[in-house]
C-alpha positions as CSV (number, residue, x, y, z in Angstrom):
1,X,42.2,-120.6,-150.2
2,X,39.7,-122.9,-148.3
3,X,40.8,-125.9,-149.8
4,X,44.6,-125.2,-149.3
5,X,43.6,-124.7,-146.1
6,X,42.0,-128.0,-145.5
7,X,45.3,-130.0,-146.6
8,X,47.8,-128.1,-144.5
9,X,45.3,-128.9,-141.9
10,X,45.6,-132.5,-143.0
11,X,49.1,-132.5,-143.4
12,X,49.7,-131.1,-139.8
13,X,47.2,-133.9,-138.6
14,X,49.4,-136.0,-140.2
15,X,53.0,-135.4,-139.0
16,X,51.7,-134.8,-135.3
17,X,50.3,-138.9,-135.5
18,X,53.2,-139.8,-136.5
19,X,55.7,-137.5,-134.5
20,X,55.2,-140.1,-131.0
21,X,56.7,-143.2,-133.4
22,X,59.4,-141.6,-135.1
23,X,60.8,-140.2,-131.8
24,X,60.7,-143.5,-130.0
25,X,62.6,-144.8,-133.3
26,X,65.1,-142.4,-132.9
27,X,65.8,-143.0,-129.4
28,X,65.9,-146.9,-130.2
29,X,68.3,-146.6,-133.1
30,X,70.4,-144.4,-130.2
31,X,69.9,-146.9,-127.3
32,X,69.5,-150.1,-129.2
33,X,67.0,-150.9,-126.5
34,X,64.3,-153.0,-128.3
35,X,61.4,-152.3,-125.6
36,X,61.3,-149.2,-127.6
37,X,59.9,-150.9,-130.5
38,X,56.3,-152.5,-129.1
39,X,55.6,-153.8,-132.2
40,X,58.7,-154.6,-133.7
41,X,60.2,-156.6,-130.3
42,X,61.1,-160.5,-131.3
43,X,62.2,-162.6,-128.2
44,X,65.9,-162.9,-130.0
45,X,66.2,-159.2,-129.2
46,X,65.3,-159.4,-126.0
47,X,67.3,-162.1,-125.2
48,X,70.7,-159.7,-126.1
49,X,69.3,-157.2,-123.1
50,X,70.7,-158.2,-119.7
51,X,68.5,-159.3,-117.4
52,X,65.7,-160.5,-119.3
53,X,64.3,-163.3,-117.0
54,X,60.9,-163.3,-117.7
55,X,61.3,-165.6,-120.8
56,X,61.9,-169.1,-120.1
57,X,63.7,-170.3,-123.3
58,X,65.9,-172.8,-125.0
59,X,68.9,-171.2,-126.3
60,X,70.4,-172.7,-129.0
61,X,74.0,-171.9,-129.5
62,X,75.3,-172.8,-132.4
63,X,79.1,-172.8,-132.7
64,X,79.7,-172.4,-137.1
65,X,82.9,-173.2,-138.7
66,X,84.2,-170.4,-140.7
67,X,85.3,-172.7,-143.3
68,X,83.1,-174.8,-144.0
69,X,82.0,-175.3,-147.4
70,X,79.0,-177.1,-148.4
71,X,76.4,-179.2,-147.2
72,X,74.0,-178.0,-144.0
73,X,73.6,-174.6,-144.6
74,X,72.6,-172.0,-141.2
75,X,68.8,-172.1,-142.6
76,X,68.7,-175.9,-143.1
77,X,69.9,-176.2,-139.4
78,X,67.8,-173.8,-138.2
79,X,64.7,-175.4,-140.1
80,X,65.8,-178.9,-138.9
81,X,65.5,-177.6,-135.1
82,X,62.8,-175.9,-136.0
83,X,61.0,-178.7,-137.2
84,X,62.1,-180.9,-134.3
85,X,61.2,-178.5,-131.5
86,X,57.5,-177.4,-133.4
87,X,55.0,-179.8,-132.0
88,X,56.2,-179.4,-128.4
89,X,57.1,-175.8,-127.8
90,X,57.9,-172.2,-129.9
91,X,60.3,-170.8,-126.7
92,X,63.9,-171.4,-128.3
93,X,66.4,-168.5,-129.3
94,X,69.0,-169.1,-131.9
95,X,72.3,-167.7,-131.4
96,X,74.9,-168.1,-134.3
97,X,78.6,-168.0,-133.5
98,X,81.0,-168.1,-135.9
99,X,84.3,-170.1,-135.1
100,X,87.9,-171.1,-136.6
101,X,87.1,-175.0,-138.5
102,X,85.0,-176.4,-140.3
103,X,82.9,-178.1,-137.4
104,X,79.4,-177.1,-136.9
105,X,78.2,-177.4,-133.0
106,X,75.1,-177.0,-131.5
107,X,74.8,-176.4,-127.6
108,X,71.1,-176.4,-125.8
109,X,70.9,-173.8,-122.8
110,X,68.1,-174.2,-120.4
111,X,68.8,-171.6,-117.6
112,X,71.9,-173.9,-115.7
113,X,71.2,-176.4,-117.8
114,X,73.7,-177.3,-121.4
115,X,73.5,-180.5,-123.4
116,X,76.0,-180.2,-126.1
117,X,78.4,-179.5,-128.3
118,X,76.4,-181.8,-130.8
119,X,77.2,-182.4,-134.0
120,X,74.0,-181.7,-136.7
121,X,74.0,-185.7,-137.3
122,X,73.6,-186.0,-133.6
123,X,71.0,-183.0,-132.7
124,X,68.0,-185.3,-131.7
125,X,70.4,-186.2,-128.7
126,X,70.5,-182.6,-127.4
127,X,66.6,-182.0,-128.3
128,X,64.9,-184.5,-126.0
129,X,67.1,-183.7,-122.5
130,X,66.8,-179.6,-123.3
131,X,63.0,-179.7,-124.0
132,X,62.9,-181.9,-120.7
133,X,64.7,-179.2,-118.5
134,X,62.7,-176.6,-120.4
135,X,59.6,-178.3,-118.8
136,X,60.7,-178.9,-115.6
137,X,62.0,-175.5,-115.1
138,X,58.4,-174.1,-116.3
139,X,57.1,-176.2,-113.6
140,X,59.6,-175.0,-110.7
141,X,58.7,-171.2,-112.1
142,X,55.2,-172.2,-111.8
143,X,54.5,-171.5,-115.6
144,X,53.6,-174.5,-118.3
């Protein structure tokens, strides 16, 4: 009896821990508000809230053709970026839209601020001006 005791006494233990998380996931899976989720919150998500102005970013908007076939694939374009933007900064949000063509664009957003629509061939063109305006408007927030 003792030692039935003992694990309904752990097993109580147990579900009130846990009872504070699952409640704030069900309220975020109702609200889709991802300042629910602490631990789960990626700056992508956040960006989708209105009003989120504490984040200075570069948005990358890329415009994808829905019939395109072949060659860059979303992952390779996002690596490429990836790999252009790593050495200077990690505060850029991608944003895939898909559109009627075959033609793949990629707009940077900086607050005001839009270079683009450039083609993938052409990215590096886009890069340097938005990750200029990205550091200028850090400096005018008085961030860096």
């Amino acid at each position: 009896m003792n030692s039935s005791r003992n694990y309904i006494f752990l097993f109580v233990f147990c579900i009130f821990l846990a009872l504070p998380a699952a409640g704030v996931n069900v309220l975020y899976y109702l609200t889709k508000d991802p300042s629910l989720r602490p631990l789960g919150i990626t700056r992508e998500k956040m960006a989708e809230v209105d009003g989120q102005t504490e984040f200075i970013s570069i948005f990358v908007h890329v415009d994808w053709g829905r019939e395109r076939t072949g060659g860059t694939t979303k992952a390779d374009l996002r690596q490429m970026v990836s790999d252009a933007f790593f050495h200077r900064t990690d505060d850029y949000i991608f944003k895939f839209k898909d559109v009627p063509g075959d033609e793949i664009g990629v707009t940077f957003v900086i607050g005001p601020n839009r270079y683009g629509p450039y083609p993938p061939s052409r990215i590096i063109e886009g890069i340097v001006p938005a990750l200029v305006a990205l550091d200028m408007t850090k400096k005018a927030r008085g961030g860096a």
